[in-house]
C-alpha positions as CSV (number, residue, x, y, z in Angstrom):
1,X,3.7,5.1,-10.3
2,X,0.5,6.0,-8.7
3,X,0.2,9.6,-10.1
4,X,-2.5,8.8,-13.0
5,X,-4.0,6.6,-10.5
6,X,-4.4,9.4,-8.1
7,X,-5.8,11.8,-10.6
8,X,-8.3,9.0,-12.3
9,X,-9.6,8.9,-8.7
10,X,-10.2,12.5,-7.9
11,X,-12.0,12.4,-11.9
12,X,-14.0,9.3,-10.1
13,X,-15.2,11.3,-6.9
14,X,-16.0,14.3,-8.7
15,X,-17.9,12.7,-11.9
16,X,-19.2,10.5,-9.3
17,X,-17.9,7.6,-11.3
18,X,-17.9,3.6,-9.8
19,X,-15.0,2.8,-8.1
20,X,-14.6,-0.1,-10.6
21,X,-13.0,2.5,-12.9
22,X,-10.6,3.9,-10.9
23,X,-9.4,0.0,-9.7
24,X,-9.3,-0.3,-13.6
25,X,-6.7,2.6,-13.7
26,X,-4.8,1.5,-10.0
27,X,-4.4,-1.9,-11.7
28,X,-2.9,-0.7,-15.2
29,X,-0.6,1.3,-13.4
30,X,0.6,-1.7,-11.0
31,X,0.6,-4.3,-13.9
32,X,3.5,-2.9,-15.8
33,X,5.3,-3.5,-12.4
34,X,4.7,-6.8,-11.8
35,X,5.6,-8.1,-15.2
36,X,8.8,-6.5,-15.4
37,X,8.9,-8.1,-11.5
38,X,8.4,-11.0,-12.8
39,X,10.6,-10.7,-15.9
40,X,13.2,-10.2,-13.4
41,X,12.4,-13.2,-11.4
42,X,12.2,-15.1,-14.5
43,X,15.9,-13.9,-15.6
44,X,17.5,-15.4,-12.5
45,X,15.6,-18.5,-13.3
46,X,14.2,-18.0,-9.9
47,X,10.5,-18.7,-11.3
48,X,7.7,-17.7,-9.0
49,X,3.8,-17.4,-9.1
50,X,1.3,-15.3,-10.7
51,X,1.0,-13.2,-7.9
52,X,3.9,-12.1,-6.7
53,X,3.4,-8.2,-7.5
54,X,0.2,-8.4,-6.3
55,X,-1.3,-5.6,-3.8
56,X,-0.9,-7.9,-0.5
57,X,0.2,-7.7,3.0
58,X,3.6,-7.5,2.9
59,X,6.1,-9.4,4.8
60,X,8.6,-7.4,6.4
61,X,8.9,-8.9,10.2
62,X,11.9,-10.5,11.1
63,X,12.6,-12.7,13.9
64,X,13.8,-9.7,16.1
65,X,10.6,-8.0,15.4
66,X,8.5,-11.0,16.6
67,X,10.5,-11.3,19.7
68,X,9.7,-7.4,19.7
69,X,5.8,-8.2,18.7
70,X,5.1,-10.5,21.6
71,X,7.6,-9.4,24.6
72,X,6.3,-5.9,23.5
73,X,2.5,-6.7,23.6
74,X,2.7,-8.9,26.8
75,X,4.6,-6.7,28.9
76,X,2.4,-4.2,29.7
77,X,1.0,-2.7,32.3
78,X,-0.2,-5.6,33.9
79,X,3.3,-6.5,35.7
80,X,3.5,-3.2,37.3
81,X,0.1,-3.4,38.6
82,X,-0.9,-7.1,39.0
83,X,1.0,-8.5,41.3
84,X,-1.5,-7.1,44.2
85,X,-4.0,-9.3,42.7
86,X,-2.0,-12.4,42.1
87,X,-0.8,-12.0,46.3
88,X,-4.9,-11.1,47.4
89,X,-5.9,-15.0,45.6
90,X,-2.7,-16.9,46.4
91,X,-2.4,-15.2,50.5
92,X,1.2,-16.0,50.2
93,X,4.5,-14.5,48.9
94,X,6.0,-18.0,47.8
95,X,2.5,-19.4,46.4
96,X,2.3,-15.8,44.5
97,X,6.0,-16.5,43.1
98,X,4.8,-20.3,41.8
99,X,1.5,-18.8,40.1
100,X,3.9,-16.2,38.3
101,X,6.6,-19.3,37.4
102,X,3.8,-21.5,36.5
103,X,1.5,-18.6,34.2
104,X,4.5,-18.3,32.3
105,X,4.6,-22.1,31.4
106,X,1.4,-22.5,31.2
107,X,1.7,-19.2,28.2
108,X,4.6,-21.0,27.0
109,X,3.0,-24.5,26.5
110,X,-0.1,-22.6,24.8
111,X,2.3,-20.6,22.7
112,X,4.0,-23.8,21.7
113,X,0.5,-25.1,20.4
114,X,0.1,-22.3,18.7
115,X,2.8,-22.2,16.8
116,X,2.0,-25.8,15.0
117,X,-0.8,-23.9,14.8
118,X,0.4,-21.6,13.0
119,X,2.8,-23.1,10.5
120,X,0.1,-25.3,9.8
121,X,-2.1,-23.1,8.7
122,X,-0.1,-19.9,8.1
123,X,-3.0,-17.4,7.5
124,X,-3.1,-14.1,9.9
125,X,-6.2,-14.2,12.1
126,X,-4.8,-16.1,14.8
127,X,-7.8,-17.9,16.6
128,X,-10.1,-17.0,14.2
129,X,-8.6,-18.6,11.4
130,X,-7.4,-22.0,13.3
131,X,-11.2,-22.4,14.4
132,X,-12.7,-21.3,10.8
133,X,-10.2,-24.1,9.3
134,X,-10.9,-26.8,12.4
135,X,-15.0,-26.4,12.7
136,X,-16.3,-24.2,10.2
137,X,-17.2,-20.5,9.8
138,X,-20.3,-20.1,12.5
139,X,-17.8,-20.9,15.5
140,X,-15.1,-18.6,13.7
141,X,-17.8,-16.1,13.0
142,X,-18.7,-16.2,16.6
143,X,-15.3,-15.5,17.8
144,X,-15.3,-12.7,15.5
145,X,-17.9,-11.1,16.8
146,X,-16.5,-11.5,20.2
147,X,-12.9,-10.3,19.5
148,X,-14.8,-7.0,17.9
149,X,-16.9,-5.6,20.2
150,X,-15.2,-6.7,23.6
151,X,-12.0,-8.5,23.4
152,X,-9.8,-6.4,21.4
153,X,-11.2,-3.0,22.0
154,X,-11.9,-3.5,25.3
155,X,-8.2,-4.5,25.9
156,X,-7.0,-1.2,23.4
157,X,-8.9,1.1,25.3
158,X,-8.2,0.0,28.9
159,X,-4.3,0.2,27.7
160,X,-4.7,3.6,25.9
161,X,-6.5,5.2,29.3
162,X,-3.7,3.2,32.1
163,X,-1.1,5.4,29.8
164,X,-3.1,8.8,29.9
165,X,-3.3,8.1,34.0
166,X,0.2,7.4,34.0
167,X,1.7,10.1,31.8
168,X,-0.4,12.6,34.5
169,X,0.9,11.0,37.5
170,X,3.8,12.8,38.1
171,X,1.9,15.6,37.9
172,X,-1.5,15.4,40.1
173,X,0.4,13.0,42.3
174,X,-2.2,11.3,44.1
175,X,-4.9,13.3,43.1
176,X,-7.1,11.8,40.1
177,X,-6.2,13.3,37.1
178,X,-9.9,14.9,35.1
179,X,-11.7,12.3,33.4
180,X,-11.5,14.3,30.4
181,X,-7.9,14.9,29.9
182,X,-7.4,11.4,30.8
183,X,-9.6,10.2,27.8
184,X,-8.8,13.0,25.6
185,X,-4.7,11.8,26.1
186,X,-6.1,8.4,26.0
187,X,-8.1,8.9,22.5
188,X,-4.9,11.1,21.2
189,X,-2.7,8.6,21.5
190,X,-5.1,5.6,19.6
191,X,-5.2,7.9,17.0
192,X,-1.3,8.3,16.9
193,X,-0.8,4.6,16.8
194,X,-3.4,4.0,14.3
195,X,-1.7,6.4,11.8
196,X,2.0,5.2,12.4
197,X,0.7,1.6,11.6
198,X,-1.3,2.6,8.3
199,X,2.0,4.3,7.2
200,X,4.2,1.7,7.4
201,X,4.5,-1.6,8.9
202,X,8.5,-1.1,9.4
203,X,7.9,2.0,11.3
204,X,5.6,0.3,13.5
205,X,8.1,-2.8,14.5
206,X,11.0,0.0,14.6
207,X,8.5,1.9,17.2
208,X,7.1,-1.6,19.0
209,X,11.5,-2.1,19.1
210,X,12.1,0.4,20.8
211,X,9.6,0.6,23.6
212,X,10.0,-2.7,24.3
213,X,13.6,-1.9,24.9
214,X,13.0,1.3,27.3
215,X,10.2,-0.9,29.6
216,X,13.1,-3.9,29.5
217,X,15.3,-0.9,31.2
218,X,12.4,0.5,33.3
219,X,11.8,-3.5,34.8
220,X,16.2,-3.5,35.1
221,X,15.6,-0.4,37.0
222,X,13.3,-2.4,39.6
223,X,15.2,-5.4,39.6
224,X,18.4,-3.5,40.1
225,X,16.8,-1.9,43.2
226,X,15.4,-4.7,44.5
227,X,18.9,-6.6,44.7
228,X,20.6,-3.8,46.0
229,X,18.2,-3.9,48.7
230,X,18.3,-7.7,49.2
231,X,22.5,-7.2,49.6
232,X,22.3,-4.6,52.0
233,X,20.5,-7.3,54.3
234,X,16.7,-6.8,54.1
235,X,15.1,-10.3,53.7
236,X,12.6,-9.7,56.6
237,X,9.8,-10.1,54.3
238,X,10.8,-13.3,52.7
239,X,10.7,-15.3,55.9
240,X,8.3,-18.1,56.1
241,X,7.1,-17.3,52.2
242,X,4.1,-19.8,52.2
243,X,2.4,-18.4,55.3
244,X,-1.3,-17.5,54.8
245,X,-1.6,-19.7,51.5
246,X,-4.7,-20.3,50.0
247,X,-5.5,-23.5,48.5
248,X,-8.9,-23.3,47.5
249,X,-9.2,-24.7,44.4
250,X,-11.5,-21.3,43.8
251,X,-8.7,-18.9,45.1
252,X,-6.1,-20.4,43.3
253,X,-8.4,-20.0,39.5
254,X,-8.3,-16.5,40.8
255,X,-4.9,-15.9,41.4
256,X,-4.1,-17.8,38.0
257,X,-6.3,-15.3,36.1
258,X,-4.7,-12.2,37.7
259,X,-1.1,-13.6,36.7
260,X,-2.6,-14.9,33.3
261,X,-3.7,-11.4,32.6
262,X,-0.6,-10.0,32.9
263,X,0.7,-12.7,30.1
264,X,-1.7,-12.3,28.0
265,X,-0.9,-11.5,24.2
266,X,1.6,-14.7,23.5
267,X,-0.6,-15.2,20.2
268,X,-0.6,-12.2,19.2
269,X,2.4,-13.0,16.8
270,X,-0.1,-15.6,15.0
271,X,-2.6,-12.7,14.0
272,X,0.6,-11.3,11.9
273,X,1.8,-14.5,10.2
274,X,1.5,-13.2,6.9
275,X,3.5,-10.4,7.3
276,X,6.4,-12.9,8.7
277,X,9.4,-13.9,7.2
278,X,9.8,-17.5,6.9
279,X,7.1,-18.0,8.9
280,X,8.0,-21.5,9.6
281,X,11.1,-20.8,11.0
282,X,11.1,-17.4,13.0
283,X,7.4,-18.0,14.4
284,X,8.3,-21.0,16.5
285,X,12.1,-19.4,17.3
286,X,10.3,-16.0,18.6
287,X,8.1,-17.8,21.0
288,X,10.8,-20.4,22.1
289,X,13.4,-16.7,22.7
290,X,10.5,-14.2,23.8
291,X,8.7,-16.5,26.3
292,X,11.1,-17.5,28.8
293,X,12.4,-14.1,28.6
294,X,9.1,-12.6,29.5
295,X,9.0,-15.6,32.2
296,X,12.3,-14.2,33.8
297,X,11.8,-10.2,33.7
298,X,8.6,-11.1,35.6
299,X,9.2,-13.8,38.5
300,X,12.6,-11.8,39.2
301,X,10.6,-8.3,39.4
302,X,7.7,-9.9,41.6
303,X,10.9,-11.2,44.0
304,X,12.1,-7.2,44.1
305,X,8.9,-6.0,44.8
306,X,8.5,-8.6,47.5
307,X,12.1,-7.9,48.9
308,X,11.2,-4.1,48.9
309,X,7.2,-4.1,49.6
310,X,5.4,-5.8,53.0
311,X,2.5,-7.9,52.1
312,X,0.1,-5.0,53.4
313,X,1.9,-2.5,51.4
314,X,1.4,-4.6,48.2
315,X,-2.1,-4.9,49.0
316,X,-2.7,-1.7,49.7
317,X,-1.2,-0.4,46.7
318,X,-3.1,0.1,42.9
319,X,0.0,0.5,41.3
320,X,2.9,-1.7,43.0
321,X,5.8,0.5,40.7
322,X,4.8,3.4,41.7
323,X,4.9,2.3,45.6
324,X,8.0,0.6,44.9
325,X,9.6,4.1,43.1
326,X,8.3,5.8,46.5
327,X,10.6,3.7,48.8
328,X,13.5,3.1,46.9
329,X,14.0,5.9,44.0
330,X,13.4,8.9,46.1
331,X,13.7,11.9,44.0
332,X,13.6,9.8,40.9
333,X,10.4,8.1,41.8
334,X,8.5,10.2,39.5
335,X,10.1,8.1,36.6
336,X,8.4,5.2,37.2
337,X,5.0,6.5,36.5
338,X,6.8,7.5,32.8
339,X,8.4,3.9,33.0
340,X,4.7,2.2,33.1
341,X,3.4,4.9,30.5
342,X,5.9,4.0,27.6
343,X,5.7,0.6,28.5
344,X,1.3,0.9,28.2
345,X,1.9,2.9,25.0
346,X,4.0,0.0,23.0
347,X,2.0,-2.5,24.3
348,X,-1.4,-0.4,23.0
349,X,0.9,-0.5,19.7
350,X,1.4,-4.2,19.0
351,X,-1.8,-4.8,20.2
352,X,-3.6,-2.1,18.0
353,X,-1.1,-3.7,14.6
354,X,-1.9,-7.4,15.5
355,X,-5.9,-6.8,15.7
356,X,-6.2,-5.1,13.0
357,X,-5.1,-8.1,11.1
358,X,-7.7,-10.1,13.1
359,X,-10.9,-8.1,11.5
360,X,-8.8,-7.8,8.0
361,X,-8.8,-11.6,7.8
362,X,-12.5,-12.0,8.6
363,X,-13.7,-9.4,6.6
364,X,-11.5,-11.7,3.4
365,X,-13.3,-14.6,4.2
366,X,-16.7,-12.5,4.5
367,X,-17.4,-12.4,7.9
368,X,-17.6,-8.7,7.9
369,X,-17.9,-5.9,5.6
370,X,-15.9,-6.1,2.5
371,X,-14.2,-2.6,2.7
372,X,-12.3,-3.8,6.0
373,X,-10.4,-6.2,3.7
374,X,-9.4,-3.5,1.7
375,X,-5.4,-2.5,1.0
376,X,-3.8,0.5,0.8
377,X,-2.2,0.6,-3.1
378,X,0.8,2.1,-1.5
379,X,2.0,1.8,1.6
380,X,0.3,-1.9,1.6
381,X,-1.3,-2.0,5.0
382,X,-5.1,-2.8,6.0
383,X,-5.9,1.2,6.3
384,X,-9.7,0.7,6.8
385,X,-9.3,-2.3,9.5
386,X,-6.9,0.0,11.7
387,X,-9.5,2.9,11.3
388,X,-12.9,0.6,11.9
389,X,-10.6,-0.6,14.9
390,X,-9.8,2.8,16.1
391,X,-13.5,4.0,15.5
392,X,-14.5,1.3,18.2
393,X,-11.6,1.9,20.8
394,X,-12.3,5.8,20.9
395,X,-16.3,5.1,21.6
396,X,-14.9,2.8,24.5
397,X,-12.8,5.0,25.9
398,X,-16.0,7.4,26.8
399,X,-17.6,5.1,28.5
400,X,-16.5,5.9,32.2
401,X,-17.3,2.3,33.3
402,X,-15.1,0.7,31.0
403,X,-13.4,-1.6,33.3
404,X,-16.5,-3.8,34.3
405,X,-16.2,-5.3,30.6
406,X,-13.2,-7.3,32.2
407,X,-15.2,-9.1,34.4
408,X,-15.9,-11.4,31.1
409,X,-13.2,-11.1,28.7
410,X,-11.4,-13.8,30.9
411,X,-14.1,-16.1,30.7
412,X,-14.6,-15.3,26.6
413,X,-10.9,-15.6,25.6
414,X,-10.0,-18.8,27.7
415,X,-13.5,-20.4,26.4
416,X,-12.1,-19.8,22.8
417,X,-8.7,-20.8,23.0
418,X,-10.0,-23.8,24.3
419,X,-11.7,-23.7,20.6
420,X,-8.9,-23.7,19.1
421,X,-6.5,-26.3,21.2
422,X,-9.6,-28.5,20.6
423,X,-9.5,-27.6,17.1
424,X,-5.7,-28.9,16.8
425,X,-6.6,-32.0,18.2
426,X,-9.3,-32.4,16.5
427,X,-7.7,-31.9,12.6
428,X,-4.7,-33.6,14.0
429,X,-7.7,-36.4,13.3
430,X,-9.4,-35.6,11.1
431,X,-7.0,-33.8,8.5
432,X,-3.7,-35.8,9.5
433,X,-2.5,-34.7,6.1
434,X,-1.9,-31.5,6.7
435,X,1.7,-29.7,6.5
436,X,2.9,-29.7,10.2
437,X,6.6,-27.8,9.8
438,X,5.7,-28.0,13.9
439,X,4.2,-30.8,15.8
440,X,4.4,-30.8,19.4
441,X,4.1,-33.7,21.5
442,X,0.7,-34.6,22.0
443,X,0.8,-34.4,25.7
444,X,0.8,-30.4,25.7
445,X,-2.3,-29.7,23.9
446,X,-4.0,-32.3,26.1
447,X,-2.2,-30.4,29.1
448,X,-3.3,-27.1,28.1
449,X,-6.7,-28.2,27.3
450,X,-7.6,-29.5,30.8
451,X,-6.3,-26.6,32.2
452,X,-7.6,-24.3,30.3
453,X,-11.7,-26.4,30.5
454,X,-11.0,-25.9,34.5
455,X,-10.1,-21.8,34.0
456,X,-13.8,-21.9,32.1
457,X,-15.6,-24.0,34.1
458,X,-14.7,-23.1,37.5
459,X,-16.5,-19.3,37.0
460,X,-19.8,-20.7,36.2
461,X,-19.8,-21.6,40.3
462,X,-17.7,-18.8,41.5
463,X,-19.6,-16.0,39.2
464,X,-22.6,-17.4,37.5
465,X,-23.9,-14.2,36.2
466,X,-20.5,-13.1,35.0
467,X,-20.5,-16.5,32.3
468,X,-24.4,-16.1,31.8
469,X,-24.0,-12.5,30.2
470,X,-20.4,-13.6,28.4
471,X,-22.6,-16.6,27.0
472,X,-25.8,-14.5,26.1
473,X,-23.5,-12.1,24.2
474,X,-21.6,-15.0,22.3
475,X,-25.0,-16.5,21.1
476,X,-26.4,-13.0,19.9
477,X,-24.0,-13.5,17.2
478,X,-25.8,-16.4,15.9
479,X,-28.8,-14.3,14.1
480,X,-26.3,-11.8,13.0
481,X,-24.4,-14.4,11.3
482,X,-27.4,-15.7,9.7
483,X,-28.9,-12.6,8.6
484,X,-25.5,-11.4,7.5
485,X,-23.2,-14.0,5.9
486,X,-25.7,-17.5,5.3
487,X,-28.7,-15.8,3.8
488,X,-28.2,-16.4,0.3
489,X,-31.4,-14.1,-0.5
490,X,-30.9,-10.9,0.4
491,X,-32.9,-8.3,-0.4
492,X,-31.9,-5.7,-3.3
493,X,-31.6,-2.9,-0.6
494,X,-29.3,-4.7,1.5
495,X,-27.0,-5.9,-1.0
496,X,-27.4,-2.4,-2.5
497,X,-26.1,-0.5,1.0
498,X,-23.2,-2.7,1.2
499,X,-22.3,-2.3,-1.9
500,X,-22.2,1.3,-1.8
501,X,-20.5,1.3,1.5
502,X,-17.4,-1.1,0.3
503,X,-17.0,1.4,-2.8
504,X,-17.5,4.4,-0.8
505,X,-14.4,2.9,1.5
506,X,-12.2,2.0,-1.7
507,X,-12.6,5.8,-2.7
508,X,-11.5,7.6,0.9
509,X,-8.9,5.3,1.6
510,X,-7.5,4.8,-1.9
511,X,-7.7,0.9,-1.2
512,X,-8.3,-2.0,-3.0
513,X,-9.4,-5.9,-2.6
514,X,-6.1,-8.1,-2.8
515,X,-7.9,-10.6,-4.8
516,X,-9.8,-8.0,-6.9
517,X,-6.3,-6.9,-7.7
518,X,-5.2,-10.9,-8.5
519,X,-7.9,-11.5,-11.4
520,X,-6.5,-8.5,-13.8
């Protein structure tokens, strides 16, 4: 089908011909298809739209591959490293347990709001789109330009090197591994996952399956253990649980962050709603299956650690698993470094397929440049969004001091899903016309809201400079917005080199504009 297409375009780069004629020749060879689509729809009286063959994200996740997509992308490697920090801020074992009962509740209730959220307004985007829809496109804008250069990025590339560390663990023991060879692992693997999701979006929720499924059986493994150990009569360490509990207001913030953080990626489902099946029915259903699942596997794998570990070997630890495989695995402890690896390397992959949709969906609506909003004519997936993201993640994962970004992506994401619980409220107001397929009670968006207004407020007296350089960054994106997307006049040269860029993109990736392809 896309033959002629194919040979049009390598005529086009060699004649140096505008990228308008070989979309002229990509659409003459897709048009054919949709009408005899659509004569078939027709035939079975089924009807349809216009736009049914058109070149669009396609949606092939089911409700399995939700569950996959968000028990996938939380459980990473923050439960088999994070429980040292959630102990350090609560100072007790059973105030430690509550925090890790109550995170996942408090994720739950969040993913709850979400998902009227979402069904409401079932674009991909996630935050970004419920804050464009809800206050306008500066705010969304700002979140964009955020989520690009330290939120998502950040997050990839601290995943992709925790799995290069942990796939050399068995080997250099407690040695550090060479900062090279970590980041070179690190950078081979991004680029592995951002080729298997511009191939195919199946392959990518077969892969995100299946390693969900192998850390499932790694956490089993601990859990297993952990019982074994609690039968044969070692519950020294659970006597008096709540000794030593903090309950500084301060502390307890902390220790809510740390546990958070290990939650974190419950929305990542809503950056993928297009690509859903009947989003209004499995969106809502994957949260309500995946959440309290993701609740369980963690409070019952804290209680093995805690059953196994002392509270000063916890806190002495930086990787809890690995201290835990020491005691109790013996000569299979080296598998628990592997364990944490594959379960780093499918959470780097739903993460790296959910964000690309993020920056595909603001480069749509404008927000940045065209060619990221571009479509591969056949395999149907965001080719130049997963490759801009990628370009960013691998100039991350050079920096050697990577980490001290996470000292305010906290702060940034909690300020902005405030945003966008606000924003629900606030259309729930203003736009009560909208179609809710979900509407939550209105006491849990008023819960998570106050909960989440004291997890940004409380920083600016615990770490002032932290929240001034998160907020300093967040306004630098004012100018760029107006220089970028609300100035109307625009000099010839500027409109010029963005022009050339988005056709210079369309040519190497062989991609096209959904819409562009909608108007034929």
């Amino acid at each position: 089908m896309l033959a002629d297409a194919l040979r049009h375009y390598k005529k086009s780069v060699t004649h140096g011909l505008t990228v308008d004629s070989w979309k002229h020749v990509v659409f003459s060879s897709f048009r054919k298809k949709r009408k005899m689509g659509a004569n078939n729809q027709n035939s079975n009286g089924a009807g349809g739209s216009s736009d049914k063959g058109a070149i669009k994200l396609k949606k092939e996740l089911g409700l399995i591959d939700g569950i996959a997509i968000i028990v996938g992308v939380i459980i990473g490697a923050g439960i088999f490293v994070s429980p040292k920090g959630v102990l350090r801020y609560s100072g007790s074992i059973g105030q430690s347990i509550l925090v890790w009962i109550l995170s996942g509740v408090l994720s739950m209730i969040g993913a709850l709001c979400y998902a009227e959220l979402g069904t409401m307004i079932p674009k991909s985007g996630g935050d970004y789109a419920y804050i464009n829809e809800a206050f306008g496109p500066l705010p969304a804008f700002l979140y964009m330009w955020v989520a690009l250069f330290i939120l998502v990025p950040t997050g990839n590339a601290i995943t992709a090197i925790t799995f290069a560390q942990y796939i050399f663990q068995p080997f250099w023991g407690t040695c550090e591994a060479p900062f090279l060879a970590v980041r070179l692992i690190a950078a081979a693997t991004t680029c592995l996952l951002t080729v298997i999701n511009c191939y195919d979006v199946k392959l990518v929720a077969r892969v995100q399956e299946i390693f969900t499924c192998t850390k499932i059986f790694a956490l089993c493994i601990i859990v297993g253990a952990g019982i074994y150990h609690l039968c044969s009569g070692h519950t020294e360490y659970l006597q008096s649980p709540m000794t030593d509990t903090k309950w500084e207001p301060g502390y307890i913030a902390l220790a809510f962050y740390s546990g958070l953080f290990s939650y974190s990626g419950w929305n990542y489902l809503n950056y993928v709603t297009e690509e859903l099946k009947d989003p209004y029915r499995n969106l809502p259903r994957a949260i309500i299956i995946s959440m309290p699942v993701v609740t369980t596997v963690y409070v019952v794998t804290n209680i093995a650690y805690f059953v196994v570990l002392s509270r000063e070997e916890i806190l002495s630890s930086e990787a809890v698993a690995v201290t835990f495989g020491d005691k109790m695995l013996g000569m299979f402890s080296y598998c628990v470094p592997i364990f944490v690896a594959i379960s780093t390397f499918g959470s780097l992959n739903g993460a790296i397929f959910a964000s690309a949709r993020l920056f595909f969906v603001g480069a749509r609506n404008g927000h940045l440049p065209r060619a990221i909003a571009l479509i591969d004519v056949k395999r149907l997936t965001p080719v130049p969004s997963l490759v801009f993201m990628c370009i960013i993640t691998l100039v991350l994962i050079t920096i050697p001091d990577v980490y001290v970004l996470i000292n305010f992506v906290s702060f940034v994401e909690a300020l902005f899903i405030t945003m966008s619980i606000v924003g629900l409220l606030y259309m729930r107001r203003t736009k009560p016309d909208l179609k809710r397929p979900i509407r939550v009670n209105l006491i849990l968006p008023c819960l998570f809201f106050v909960i989440c207004a004291f997890l940004v407020t409380l920083p600016c007296y615990v770490t002032p400079m932290v929240v001034g350089i998160a907020t300093g960054f967040i306004l630098c994106g004012i100018p760029v917005y107006l220089v970028t997307v609300a100035w109307k006049g625009q000099p010839d040269w500027l409109k010029m080199a963005f022009t050339k860029f988005n056709d210079g993109c369309a040519k190497l990736f062989m991609c096209v504009p959904e819409e562009d392809y909608k108007d034929q």
